[in-house]
N, C-alpha and C positions, 0 to 999 in steps of 0.2 A: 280761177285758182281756188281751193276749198282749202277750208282751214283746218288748224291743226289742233283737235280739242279731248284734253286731259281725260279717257275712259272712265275714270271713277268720280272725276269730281264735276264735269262738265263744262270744266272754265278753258276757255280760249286761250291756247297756247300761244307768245309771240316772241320767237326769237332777239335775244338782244340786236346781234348782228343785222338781222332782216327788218329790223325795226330803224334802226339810223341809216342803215344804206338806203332802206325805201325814201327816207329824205333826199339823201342826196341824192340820188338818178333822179327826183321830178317826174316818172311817168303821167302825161296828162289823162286827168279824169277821162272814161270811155274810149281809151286808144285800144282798149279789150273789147270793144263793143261788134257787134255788126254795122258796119257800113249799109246805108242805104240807100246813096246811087252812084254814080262814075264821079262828083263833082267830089262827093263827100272821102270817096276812096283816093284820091289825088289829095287832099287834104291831110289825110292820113296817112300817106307815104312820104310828103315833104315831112310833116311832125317826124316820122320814125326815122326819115334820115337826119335831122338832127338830135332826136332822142340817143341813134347809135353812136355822134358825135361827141355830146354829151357823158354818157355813159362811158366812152375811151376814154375822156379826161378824170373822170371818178375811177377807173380803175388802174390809171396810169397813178393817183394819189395815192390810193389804198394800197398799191404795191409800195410808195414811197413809208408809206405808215408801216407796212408789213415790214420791210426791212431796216428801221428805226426801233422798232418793238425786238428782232434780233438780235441785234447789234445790242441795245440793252441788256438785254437776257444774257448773252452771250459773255459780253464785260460783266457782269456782277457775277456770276456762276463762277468766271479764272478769279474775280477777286476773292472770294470766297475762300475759294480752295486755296489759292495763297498764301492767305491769312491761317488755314489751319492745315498747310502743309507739313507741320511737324508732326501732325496726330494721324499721319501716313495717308496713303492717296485716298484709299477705298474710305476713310472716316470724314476726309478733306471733302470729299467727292458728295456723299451723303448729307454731310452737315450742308454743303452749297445747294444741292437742289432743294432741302429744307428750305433754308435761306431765301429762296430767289422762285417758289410759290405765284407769287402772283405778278412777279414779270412773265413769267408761264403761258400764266392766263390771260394777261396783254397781249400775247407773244398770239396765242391759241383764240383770241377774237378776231385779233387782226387780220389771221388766215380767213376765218369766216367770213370775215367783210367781204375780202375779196374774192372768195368761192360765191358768195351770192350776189356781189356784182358782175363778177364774169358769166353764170347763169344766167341773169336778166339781160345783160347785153344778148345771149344767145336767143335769150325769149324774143326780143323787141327784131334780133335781125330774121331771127324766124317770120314775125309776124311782118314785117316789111315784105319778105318774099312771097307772103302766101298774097297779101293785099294786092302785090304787082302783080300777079299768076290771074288774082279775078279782075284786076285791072286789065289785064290784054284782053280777057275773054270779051268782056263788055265792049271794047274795044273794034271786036271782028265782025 
């Protein structure tokens, strides 16, 4: 994977969200590596079926987190507008997304989290299926 680095200033970009979800999936060191013989490639496909086990549990949270960060947003934005439901809807309405800014942005990581853990689940079953593809060859 190559990294993602700032054109003008050269510093290494790293997503917030990519940065704690990499915590929690656990990829072990060199599961990106080359395999080097049948014994070692069997090793790496038990690891990746539990990697992908893993990772279901982390994104079955991160959904639970995604829709708690909702649910918040959600609730403070009607309190909002409630609260200045006399200054008409469209002033109600404004003043509440004002308001409610950085449940937003809770709202708007917590999507991230789970777009880049549902990505690396994809990565890690991909690479399970390519392991087991040069797994049979070696095999025949």
């Amino acid at each position: 994977m190559s990294d993602i680095v700032n054109a003008s200033t050269g510093e290494l970009i790293t997503p917030g969200a990519q940065a704690e979800v990499e915590g929690m999936l656990a990829v072990p060191p060199g599961f990106y590596g080359s395999p080097l013989g049948a014994g070692e490639i069997a090793d790496m496909i038990d690891a990746a079926g539990e990697l992908v086990a893993h990772i279901g549990r982390v994104v079955t949270l991160l959904y639970e987190q995604r829709h708690r960060a909702e649910e918040t947003y959600q609730a403070k934005v009607a309190e909002y507008m409630v609260m200045h439901a006399k200054d008409g809807a469209v002033l109600a309405r404004q003043f509440a997304l004002f308001k409610t800014q950085q449940e937003l942005l809770d709202l708007n990581l917590a999507k991230e989290k789970l777009r880049y853990a549902e990505e690396m689940q994809k990565a890690v079953h991909d690479r399970s299926i390519g392991l087991m593809a040069i797994s049979k060859r070696l095999v025949q």
